[in-house]
C-alpha positions as CSV (number, residue, x, y, z in Angstrom):
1,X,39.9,-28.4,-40.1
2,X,36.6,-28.4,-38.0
3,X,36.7,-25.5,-34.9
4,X,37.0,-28.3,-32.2
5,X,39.9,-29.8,-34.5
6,X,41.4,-26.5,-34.9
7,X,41.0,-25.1,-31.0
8,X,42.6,-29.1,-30.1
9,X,45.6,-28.6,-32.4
10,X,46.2,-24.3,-31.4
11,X,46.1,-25.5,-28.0
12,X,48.2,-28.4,-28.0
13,X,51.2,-26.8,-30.4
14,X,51.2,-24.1,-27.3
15,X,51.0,-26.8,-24.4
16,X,52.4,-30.3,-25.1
17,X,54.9,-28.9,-28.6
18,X,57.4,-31.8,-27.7
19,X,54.3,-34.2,-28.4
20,X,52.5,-32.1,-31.0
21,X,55.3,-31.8,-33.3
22,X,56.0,-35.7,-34.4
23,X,52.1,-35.9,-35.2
24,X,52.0,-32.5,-37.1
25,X,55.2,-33.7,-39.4
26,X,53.9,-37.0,-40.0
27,X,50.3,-35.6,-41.0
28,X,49.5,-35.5,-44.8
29,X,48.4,-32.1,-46.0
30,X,48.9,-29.4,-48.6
31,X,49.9,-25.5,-49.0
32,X,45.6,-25.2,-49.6
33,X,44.7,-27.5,-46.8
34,X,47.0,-25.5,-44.4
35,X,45.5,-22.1,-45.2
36,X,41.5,-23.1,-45.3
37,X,41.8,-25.2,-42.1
38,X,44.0,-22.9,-39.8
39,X,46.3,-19.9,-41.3
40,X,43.6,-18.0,-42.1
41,X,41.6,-18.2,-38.9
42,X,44.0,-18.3,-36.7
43,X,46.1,-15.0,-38.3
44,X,42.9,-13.0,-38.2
45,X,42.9,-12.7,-34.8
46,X,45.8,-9.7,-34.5
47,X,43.6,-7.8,-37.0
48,X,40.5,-8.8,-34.6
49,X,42.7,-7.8,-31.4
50,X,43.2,-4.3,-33.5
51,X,40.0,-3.5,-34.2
52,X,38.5,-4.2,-30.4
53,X,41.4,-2.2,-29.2
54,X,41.0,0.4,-31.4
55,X,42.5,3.7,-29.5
56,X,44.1,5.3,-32.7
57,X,41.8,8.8,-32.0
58,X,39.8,8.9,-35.2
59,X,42.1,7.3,-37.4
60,X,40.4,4.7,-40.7
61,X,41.0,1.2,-38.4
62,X,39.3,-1.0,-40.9
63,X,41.3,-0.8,-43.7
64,X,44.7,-0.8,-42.0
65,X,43.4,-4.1,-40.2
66,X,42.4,-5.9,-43.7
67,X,45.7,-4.9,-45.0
68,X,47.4,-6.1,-42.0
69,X,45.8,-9.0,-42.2
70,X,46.4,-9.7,-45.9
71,X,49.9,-9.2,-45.7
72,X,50.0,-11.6,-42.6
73,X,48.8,-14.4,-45.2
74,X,51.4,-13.5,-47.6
75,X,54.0,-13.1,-45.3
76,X,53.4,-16.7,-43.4
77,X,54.4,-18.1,-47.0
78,X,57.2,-15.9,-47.9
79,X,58.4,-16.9,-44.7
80,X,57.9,-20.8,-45.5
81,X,60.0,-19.8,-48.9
82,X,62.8,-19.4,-47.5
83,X,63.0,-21.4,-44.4
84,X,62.4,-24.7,-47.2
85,X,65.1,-22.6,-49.3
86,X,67.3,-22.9,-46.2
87,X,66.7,-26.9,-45.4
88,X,70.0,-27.9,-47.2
89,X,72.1,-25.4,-45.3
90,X,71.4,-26.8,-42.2
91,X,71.1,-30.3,-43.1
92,X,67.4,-30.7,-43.7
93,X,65.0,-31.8,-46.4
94,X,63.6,-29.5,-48.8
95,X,60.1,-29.4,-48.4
96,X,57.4,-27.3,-48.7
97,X,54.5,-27.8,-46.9
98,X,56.4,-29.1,-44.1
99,X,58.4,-25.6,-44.4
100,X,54.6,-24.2,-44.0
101,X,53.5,-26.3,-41.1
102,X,56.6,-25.4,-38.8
103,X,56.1,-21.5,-40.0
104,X,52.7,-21.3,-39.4
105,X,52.1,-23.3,-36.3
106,X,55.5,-21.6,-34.5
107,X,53.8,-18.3,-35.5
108,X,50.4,-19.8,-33.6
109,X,52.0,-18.4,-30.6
110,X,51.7,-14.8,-31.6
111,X,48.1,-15.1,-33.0
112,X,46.7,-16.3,-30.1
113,X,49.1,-14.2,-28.1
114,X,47.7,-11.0,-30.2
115,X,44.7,-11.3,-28.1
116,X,46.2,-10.0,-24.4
117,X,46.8,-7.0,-26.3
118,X,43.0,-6.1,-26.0
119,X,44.1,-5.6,-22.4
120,X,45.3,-1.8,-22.4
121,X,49.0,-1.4,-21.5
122,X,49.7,-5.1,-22.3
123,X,50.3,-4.4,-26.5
124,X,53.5,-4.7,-26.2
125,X,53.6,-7.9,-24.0
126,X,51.9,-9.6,-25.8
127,X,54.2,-9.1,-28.7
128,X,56.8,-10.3,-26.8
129,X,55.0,-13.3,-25.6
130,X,54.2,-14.6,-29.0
131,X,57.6,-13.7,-30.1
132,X,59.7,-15.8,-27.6
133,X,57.5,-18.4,-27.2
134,X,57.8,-18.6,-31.1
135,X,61.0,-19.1,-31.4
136,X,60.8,-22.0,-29.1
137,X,58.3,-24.0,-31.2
138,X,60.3,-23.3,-34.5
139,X,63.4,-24.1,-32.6
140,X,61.5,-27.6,-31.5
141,X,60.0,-28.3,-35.1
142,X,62.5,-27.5,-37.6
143,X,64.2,-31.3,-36.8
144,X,60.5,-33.3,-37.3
145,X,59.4,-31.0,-40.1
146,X,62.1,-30.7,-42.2
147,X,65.0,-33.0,-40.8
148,X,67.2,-31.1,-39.6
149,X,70.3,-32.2,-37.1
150,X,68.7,-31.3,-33.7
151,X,72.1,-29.4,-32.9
152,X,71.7,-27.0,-36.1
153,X,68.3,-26.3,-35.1
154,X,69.1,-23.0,-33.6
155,X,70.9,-21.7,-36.3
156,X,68.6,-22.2,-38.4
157,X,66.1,-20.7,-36.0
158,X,68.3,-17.7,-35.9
159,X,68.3,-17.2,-39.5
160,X,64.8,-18.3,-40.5
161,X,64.1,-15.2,-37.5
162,X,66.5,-13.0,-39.4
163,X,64.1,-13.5,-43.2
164,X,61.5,-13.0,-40.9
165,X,62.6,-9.5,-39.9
166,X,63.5,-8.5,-43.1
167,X,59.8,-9.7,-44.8
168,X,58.4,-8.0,-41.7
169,X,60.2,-4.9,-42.9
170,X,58.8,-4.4,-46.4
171,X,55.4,-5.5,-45.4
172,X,55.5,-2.7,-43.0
173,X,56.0,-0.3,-45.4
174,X,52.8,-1.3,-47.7
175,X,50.7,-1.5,-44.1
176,X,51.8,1.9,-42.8
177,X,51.3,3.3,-47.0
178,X,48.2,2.6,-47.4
179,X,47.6,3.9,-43.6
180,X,49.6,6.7,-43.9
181,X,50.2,6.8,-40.2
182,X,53.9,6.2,-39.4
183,X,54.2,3.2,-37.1
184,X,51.1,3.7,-35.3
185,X,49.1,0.3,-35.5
186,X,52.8,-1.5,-35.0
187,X,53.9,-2.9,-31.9
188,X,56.7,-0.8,-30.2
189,X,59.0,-4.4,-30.7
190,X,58.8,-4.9,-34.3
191,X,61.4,-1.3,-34.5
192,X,63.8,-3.1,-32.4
193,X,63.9,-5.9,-34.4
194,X,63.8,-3.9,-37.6
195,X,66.8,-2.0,-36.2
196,X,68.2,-5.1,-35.1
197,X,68.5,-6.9,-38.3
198,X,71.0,-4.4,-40.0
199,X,73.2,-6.2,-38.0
200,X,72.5,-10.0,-38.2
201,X,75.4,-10.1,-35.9
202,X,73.0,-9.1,-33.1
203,X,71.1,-12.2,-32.9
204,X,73.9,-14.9,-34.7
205,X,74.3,-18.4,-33.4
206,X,77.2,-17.9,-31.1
207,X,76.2,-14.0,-29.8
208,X,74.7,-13.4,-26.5
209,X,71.3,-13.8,-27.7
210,X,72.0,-16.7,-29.9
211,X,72.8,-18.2,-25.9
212,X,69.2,-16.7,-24.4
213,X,67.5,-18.5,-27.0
214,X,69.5,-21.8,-26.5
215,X,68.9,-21.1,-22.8
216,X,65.4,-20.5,-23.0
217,X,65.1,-23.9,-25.3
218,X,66.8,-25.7,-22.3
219,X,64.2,-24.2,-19.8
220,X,61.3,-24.8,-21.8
221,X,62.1,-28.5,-22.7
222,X,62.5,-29.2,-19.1
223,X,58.9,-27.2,-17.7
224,X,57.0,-29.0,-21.1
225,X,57.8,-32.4,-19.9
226,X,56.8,-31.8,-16.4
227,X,53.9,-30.5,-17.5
228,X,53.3,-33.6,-19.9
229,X,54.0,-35.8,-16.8
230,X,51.5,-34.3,-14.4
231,X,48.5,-34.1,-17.5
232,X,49.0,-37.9,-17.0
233,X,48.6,-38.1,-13.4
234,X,44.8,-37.7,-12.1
235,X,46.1,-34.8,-9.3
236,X,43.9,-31.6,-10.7
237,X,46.0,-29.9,-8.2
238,X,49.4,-30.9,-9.5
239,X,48.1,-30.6,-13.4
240,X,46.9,-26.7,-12.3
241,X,50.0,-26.4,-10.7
242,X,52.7,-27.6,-13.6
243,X,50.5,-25.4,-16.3
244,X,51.4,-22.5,-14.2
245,X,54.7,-23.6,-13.7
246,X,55.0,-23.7,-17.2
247,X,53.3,-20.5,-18.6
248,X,55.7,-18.9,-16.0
249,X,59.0,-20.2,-18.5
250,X,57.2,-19.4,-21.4
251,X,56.4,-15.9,-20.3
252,X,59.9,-15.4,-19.3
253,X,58.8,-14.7,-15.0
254,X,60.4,-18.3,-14.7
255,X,57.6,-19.1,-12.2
256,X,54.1,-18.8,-11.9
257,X,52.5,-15.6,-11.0
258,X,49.5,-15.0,-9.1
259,X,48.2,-11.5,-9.6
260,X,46.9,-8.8,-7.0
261,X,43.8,-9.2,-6.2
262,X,41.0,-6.6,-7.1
263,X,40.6,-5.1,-3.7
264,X,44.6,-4.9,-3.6
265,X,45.0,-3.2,-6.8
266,X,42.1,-1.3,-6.5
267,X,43.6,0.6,-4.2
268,X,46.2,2.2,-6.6
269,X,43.2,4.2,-7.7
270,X,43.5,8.0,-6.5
271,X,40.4,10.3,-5.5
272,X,42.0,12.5,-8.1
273,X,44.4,12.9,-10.8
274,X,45.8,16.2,-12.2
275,X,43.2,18.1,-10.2
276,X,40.1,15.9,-11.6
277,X,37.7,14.0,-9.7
278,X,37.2,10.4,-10.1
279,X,33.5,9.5,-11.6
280,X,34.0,5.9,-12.5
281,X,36.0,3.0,-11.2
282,X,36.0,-1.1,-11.8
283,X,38.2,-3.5,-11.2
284,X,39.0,-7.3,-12.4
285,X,41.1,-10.5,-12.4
286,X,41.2,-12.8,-15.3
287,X,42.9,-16.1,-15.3
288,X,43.2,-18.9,-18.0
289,X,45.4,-21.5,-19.4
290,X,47.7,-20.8,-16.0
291,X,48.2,-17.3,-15.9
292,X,46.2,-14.4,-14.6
293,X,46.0,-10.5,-14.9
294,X,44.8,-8.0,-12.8
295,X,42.9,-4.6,-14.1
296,X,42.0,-1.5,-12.1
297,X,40.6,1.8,-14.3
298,X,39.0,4.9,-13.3
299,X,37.7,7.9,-15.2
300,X,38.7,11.3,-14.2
301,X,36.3,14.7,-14.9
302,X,36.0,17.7,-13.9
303,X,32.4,17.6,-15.1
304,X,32.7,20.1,-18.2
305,X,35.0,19.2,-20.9
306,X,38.0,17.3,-19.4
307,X,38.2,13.9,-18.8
308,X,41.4,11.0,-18.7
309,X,41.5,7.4,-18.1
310,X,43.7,5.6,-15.4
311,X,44.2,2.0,-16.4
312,X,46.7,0.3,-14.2
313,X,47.5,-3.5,-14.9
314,X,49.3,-6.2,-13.0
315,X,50.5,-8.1,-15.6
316,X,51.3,-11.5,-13.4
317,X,52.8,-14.4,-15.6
318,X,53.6,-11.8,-18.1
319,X,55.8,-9.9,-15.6
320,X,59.3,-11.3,-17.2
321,X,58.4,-9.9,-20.9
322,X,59.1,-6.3,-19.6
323,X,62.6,-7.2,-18.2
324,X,63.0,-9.5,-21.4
325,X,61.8,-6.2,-23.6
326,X,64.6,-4.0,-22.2
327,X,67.8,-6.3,-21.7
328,X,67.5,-9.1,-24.6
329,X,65.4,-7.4,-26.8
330,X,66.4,-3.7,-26.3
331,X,63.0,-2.6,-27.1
332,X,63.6,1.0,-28.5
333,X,61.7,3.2,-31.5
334,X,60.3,6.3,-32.4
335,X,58.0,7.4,-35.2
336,X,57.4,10.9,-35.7
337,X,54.6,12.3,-39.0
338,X,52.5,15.1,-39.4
339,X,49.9,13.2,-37.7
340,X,51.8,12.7,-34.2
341,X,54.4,10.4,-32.9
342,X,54.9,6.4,-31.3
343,X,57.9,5.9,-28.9
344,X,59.1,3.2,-26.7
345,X,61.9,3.8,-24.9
346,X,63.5,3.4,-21.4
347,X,63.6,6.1,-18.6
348,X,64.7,5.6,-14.8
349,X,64.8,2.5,-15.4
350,X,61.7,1.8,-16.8
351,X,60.4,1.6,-20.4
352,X,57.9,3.8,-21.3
353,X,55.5,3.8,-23.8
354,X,54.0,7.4,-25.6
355,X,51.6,8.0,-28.9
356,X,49.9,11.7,-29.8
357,X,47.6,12.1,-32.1
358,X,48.4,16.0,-33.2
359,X,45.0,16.9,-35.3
360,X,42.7,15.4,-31.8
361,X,45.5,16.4,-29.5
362,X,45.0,13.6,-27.3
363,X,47.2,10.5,-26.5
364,X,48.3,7.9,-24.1
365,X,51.0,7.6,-22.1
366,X,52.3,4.2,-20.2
367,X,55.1,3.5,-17.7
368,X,55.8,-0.2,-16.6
369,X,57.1,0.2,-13.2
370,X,59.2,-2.8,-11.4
371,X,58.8,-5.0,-14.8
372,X,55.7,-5.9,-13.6
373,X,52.7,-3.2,-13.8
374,X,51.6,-0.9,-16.4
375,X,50.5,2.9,-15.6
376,X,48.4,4.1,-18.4
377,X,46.6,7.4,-18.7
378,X,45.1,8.6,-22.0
379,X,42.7,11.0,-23.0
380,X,42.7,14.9,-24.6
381,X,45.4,17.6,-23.0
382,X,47.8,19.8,-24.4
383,X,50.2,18.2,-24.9
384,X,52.2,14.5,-24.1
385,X,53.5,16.0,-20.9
386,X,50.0,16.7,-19.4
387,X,49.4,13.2,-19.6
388,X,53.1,12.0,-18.1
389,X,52.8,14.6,-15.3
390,X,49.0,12.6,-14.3
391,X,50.7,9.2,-14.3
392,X,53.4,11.1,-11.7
393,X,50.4,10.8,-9.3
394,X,50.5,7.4,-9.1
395,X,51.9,5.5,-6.1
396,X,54.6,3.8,-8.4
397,X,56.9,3.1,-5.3
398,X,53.9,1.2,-3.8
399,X,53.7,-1.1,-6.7
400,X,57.0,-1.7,-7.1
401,X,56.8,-3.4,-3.4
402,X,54.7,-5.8,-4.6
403,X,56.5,-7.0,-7.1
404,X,57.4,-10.5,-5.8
405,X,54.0,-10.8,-4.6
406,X,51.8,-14.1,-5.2
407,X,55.2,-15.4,-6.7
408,X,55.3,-18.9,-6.6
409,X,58.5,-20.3,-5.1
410,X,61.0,-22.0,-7.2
C-alpha cells in the first residue's frame, strides 16, 4: 500500500467507518499483503510515540520499544486467531484474513491515537481514546468482515476484547522481562483491564459496560452519518463543524471542545513553584482532524542544582476520557520494583498519575483536575511528595471554572 493509499485508508477507517467498512471486506488481500502495506507502519508508531516521549530517567528506551513493537505484530495476529476462531459462535464465517482486516484496522485507532501521548500528561488519554474508539470500529466491522448477525456484534466485540486482554497480558510480561522495569513503559489503563479480565463478568454482553459500549455504538452511528452528510455538502463551515461534532462522541466530551487559548492558559503559570523561580515559559494550541489542545510549561530553578518542570494541558475534545477513565473504565494500578514505582489512582476526586525512578530519585507527578486539565510537574527531589506538594501551588480551583469553557452547545 503506497503512503498516500495508506494515509487515505487510516484516515477514512477513523472518519467515515460506516462507509469504509463494506469496501475493506469486499477488498481482495492476504495475511502478507495486510502486514507490508499497513500493520507494520501503522503499529510502529506507539514504539515511535515511546521513544520521542522518552521520560523514563535513564532507563535502555530502545530495546523496550523494539520489543514492544515486535510483540505488537504478533499480538495483532494472535488476536485475528481467535476472533476467526470465534466466527461460528456468533454466527459468522470463518475467515482469516478478513479476521485480520477487522483486527487490525479497529486497532488503527490506538496507533494513530498513540501519537497524543507525545503530549506530556495526555499518555493515558490517549490510551483511552484508541481504546473506545476501537471498540466502535470492531463493533461496526465484525458484520461486513466476517458475517456476523448485526445484533451479535457486540458480543462478539465483548469477547474478541476479553482475548485481547488476556494476549495483552502475557505479552506484557515478555516486554516488561526483557526491560526489567515493572510496568513502567505501560499505560496506567492496560492494569485496569488486566485486573478487569479475571472477571469476564465485568465487561459481558448484558453488564453495565456491555450497555456503555452498546450506547456509545448508538451515539457514534448517529454523529458518523452526520458527518458523512455534511462532507457532501460544499458548506466548509458545516463540514468543520460536524468533524468536531464528531471527534467530540468519539472522545467521549459528547461535543466539540475548543480549548483555552494560549494567553488564557498561560496564565496558570506561577512566578514560582516550591520556592523556585521561573526561567522559561511557552505556550501553544494545536488543532487537527476537529479537535484541539492547549499547552502551557515553565521551568523552575533556583540557579544551582534544582530545577522542575510545570506542564499544564487543556486537553479539549479529549476532556471526556478522564471521566470515562474513572467511572467505566475504573482506571486503577500500581507497580512497585527495586527501581521505583507507577500508580494511577483516584484522590479527591481526581485521578492522579505518579512514577519514581529510585536510583535518579526523580519523577513525575500529574493530577487531572475537573476531567479536563492535566497538572504535571517532574524533575529531581527527594522524594514523590516534593513533587505533589509543587503541583499544590497550582490554581486547580481556577481551572476547574473553566471547564465548560469553549464547549460547543448540544
Amino acid at each position: 500500500m503506497q503512503a498516500n493509499k495508506l494515509i487515505g485508508r487510516a484516515k477514512a477507517i477513523l472518519l467515515t467507518p460506516r462507509a469504509e467498512w463494506p469496501l475493506i471486506a469486499a477488498e481482495p488481500d492476504t495475511v502478507g499483503g495486510l502486514y507490508t502495506g499497513y500493520i507494520l507502519i501503522l503499529a510502529a508508531l506507539p514504539a515511535v510515540t515511546l521513544l520521542l516521549s522518552s521520560r523514563y530517567f535513564g532507563m535502555a528506551i530502545l530495546p523496550i520499544a523494539i520489543t514492544t513493537y515486535v510483540l505488537s505484530l504478533a499480538g495483532t495476529f494472535l488476536v485475528a486467531l481467535i476472533v476467526d476462531a470465534l466466527a461460528p459462535s456468533f454466527g459468522g464465517q470463518k475467515d482469516r484474513v478478513q479476521a485480520l482486516k477487522v483486527v487490525a484496522y479497529s486497532y488503527t485507532a490506538s496507533w494513530v491515537a498513540a501519537l497524543i501521548g507525545v503530549v506530556p500528561g495526555l499518555g493515558l488519554l490517549s490510551a483511552l481514546a484508541g481504546l473506545i474508539y476501537g471498540l466502535y470500529l470492531l463493533n461496526l466491522g465484525l458484520p461486513y468482515t466476517m458475517k456476523c448477525p448485526a445484533d451479535r456484534a457486540i458480543g462478539y466485540t465483548i469477547v474478541t476484547v476479553i482475548a485481547a486482554i488476556v494476549v495483552s497480558v502475557v505479552l506484557g510480561l515478555v516486554v516488561r522481562a526483557v526491560g526489567g522495569y515493572g510496568t513502567f513503559g505501560r499505560d496506567p489503563l492496560m492494569g485496569a483491564l488486566h485486573r478487569d479480565a479475571a472477571d469476564t463478568a465485568v465487561i459481558g454482553a448484558g453488564t453495565a459496560t456491555g450497555s456503555a459500549v452498546d450506547d456509545y455504538a448508538k451515539r457514534m452511528d448517529a454523529a458518523s452519518k452526520q458527518l458523512e452528510t455534511a462532507q457532501k455538502s460544499s458548506d466548509p463551515a458545516a463540514k468543520a463543524s460536524a468533524l468536531g461534532q464528531f471527534m467530540g462522541t468519539a472522545l467521549g466530551s459528547g461535543a466539540k471542545v475548543e480549548s483555552l487559548a494560549p494567553d488564557q492558559i498561560k496564565t496558570f503559570l506561577p512566578e514560582q513553584l516550591d520556592g523556585l523561580k521561573r526561567t522559561q515559559q511557552a505556550v501553544e494550541r494545536n488543532g487537527a482532524i476537529g479537535m484541539q489542545i492547549s499547552k502551557a510549561s515553565a521551568t523552575y530553578s533556583d540557579g544551582a542544582n534544582r530545577t522542575l518542570q510545570l506542564e499544564i494541558v487543556d486537553a479539549g475534545s479529549l476532556k471526556g476520557l478522564v471521566g470515562f477513565a474513572s467511572s467505566w473504565a475504573g482506571v486503577d494500578q500500581e507497580s512497585q520494583t527495586d527501581a521505583g514505582f507507577d500508580k494511577t489512582y483516584r484522590s479527591g476526586g481526581q485521578l492522579v498519575h505518579e512514577q519514581w525512578n529510585n536510583a535518579s530519585k526523580s519523577g513525575e507527578y500529574t493530577a487531572f483536575i475537573a476531567d479536563r486539565f492535566s497538572v504535571r510537574v517532574s524533575g529531581q527531589a527527594n522524594d514523590i511528595g516534593v513533587l505533589k506538594h509543587a503541583a499544590a501551588g497550582i490554581d486547580a480551583g481556577g481551572l476547574a471554572a473553566l471547564k465548560d469553557a469553549g464547549v460547543a452547545s448540544q
